[in-house]
N, C-alpha and C positions, 0 to 999 in steps of 0.2 A: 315462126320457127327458124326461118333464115336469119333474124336479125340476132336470134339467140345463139344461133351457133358462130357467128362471124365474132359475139362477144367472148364467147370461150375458145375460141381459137386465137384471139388476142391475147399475147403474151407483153408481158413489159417489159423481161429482161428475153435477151437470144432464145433459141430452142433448146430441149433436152440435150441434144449431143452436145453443143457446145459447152454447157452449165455444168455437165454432170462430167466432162472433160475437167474441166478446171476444178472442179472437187473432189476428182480423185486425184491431181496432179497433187493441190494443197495439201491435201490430207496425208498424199507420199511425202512430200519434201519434208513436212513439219512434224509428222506424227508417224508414219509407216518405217520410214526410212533409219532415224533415229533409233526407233525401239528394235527394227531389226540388226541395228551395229553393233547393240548390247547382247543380242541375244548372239550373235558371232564370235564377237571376243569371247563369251562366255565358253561357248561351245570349242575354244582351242583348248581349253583345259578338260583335263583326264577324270574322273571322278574322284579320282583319292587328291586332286591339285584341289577340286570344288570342296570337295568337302574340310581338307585342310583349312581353307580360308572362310570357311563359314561356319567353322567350328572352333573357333579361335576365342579363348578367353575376353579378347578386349572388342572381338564384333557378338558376342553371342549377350556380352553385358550392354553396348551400343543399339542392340534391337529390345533387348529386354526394357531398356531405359526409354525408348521411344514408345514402345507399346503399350507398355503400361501407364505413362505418363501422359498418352494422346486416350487410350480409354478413359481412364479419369476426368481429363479435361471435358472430353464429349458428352459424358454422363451427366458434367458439372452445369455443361450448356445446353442438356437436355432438359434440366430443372429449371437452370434459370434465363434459357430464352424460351420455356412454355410461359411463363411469367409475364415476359418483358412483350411477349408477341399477344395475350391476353390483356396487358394494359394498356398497349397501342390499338387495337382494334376494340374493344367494348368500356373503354373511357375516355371523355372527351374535358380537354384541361391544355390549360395555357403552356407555349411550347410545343404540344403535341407534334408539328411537324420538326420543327428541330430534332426531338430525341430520335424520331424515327430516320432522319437523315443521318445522325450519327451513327447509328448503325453500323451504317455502311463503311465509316472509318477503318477499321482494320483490312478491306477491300483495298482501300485507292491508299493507303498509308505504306512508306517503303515497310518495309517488316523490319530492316536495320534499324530503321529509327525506330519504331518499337520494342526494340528489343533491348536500346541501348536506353529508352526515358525510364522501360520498366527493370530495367537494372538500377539503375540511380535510384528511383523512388523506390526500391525495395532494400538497397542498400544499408548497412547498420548505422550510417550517416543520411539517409534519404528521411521524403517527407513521411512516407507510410511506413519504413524499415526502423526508421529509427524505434517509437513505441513498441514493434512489434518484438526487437529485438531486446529490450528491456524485458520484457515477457517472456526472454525466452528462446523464441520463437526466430530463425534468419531463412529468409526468402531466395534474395539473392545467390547464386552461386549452388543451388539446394536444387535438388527435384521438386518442392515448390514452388519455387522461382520459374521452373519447368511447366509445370502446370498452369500456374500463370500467365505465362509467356501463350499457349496452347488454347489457354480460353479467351484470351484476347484475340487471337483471331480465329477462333471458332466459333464463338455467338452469333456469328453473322448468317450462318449457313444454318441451324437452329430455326431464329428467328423467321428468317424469310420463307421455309418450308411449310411454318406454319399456319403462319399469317392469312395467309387465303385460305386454308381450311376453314380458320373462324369467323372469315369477312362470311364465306359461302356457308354458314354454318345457320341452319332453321331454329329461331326461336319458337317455335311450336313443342320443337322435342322436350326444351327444359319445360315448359308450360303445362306440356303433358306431366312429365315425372313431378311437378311441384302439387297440381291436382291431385295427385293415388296419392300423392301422401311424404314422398322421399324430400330429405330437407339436402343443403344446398352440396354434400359433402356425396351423398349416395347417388347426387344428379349429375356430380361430375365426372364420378366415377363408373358408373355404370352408362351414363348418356353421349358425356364430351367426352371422356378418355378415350374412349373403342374410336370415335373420329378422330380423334388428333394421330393415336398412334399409329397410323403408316408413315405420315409427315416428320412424326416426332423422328422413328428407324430413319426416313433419309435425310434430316437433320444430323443425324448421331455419325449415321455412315459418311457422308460429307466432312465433317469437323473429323471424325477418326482418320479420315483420310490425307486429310489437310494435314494432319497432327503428327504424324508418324514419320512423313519427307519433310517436316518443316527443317530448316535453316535457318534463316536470316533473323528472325525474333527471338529464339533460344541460343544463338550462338554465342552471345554475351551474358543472358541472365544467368546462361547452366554451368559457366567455367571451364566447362571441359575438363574435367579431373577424371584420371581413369582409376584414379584411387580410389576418390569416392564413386565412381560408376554416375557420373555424368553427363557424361558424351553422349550424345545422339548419332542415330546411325547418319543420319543427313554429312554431320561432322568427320567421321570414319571414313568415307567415300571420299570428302573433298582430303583429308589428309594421304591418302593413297596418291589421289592424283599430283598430291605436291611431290608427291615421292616417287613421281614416275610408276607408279603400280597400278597400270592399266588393268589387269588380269586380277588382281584385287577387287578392285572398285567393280569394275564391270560384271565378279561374280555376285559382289553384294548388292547391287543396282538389279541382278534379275531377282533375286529373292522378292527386293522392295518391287517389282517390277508383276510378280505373283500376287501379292498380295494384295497389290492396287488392282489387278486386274478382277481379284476374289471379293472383292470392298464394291468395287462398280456391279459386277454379278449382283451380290447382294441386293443392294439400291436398286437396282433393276426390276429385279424378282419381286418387291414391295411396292415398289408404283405400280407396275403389272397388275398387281394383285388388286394395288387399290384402287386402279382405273376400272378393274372388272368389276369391284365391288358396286362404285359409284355407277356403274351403268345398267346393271341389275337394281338398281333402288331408282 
């Protein structure tokens, strides 16, 4: 009993006070501190200042452009990274690790540079824009180009959410529904679907999330046209601050600042749920 207890009282890093010191210091400097400068600046302004600026023709088309354009993209890698997370985990084929490392490229890749290859190749002169544009059809410089931009690096957060659902996923279930009778289309639907979709929701909320403050990879494919209503709110904020309009920026920074905080809630509430679920079965 004594030798058990001198092993749990063996710590490898300092004690509580000192650990849980330093994590609330980091957490101020990098994450507390910041979010409470925006919510300051904000609050110098008057209600009719707030709402002036956040009701303004070129920011209310600037969030409409990002929302709807990071929903779509998220939807788009909700289909097709259940796909891509269902081909890496129950098929086995040469490469296998390769593709699943690539993955992670839109992770560790600047987003500038992504933003700037997938302008070029979507371009009415690129490798993929060119045909497209024959068709038709122009990517670049578009709210598709947008979309694009969005799902390139939101596959990743898809992907990864799901992936361990199907590693940890009981082939017995489908074995069961193959027996009563249900062919391959009613076992996914009624057996895998109900499993995958907590993973799929914080998949979706992650990528919408990513999708909405993104920057650096739409800032070239989308043009910034407030003509055609291409701007992203990301873009709107950095152009305030070129202009010296702190009080600007800082009232559209709490809006986006809301909604990240409503997006995390969300995601939250769905692991929650599906922690409880998984520990009742």
């Amino acid at each position: 009993m004594s030798i058990h207890k001198k092993v749990k009282n063996k710590r490898v890093i300092p004690g509580f006070g000192l650990t849980f010191g330093i994590t609330i210091t980091l957490l101020s400097v990098i994450i507390l501190i910041p979010l409470a400068s925006v919510l300051v600046y904000s609050f110098r302004l008057s209600p009719s200042e707030f709402r002036k600026i956040i009701t303004d023709s070129a920011v209310l088309y600037a969030f409409r452009t990002s929302i709807v354009s990071a929903f779509i993209a998220a939807l788009i890698n909700c289909i097709f990274g259940t796909i891509l997370a269902w081909v890496l985990v129950r098929y086995e084929f040469p490469g296998k690790r390769i593709l699943d490392g690539l993955i992670e490229v839109p992770f560790t890749l600047p987003t500038a540079v992504a933003g700037i290859t997938l302008s070029k190749m979507y371009s009415t002169t690129g490798e993929l824009g060119k045909p497209l544009s024959k068709l038709g059809i122009e990517v670049s410089y578009t709210h598709i180009g947008l979309v694009v931009a969005l799902v390139f690096i939101g596959i990743p957060f898809v992907v990864r959410a799901i992936q361990p659902v199907l590693e940890k996923f009981d082939f017995q279930y489908e074995e069961a529904a193959y027996i009563l009778g249900a062919d391959g289309f009613t076992t996914f639907r009624r057996v895998i679907l109900p499993e995958l979709t907590p993973a799929m929701l914080t998949g979706f909320g992650l990528a919408f999330a990513r999708g909405i403050g993104e920057y650096g990879s739409v800032i070239y494919i989308s043009g910034n046209s407030a003509r055609e209503h291409t701007q992203v709110i990301s873009y709107v904020i950095m152009q305030k601050l070129n202009y010296i309009d702190y009080s600007g920026a800082t009232a559209i920074a709490l809006v986006m600042l809301i909604i990240s905080f409503l997006l995390l809630l969300f995601i939250n509430i769905v692991q929650v749920r599906q922690s409880r679920r998984t520990n009742n079965i």
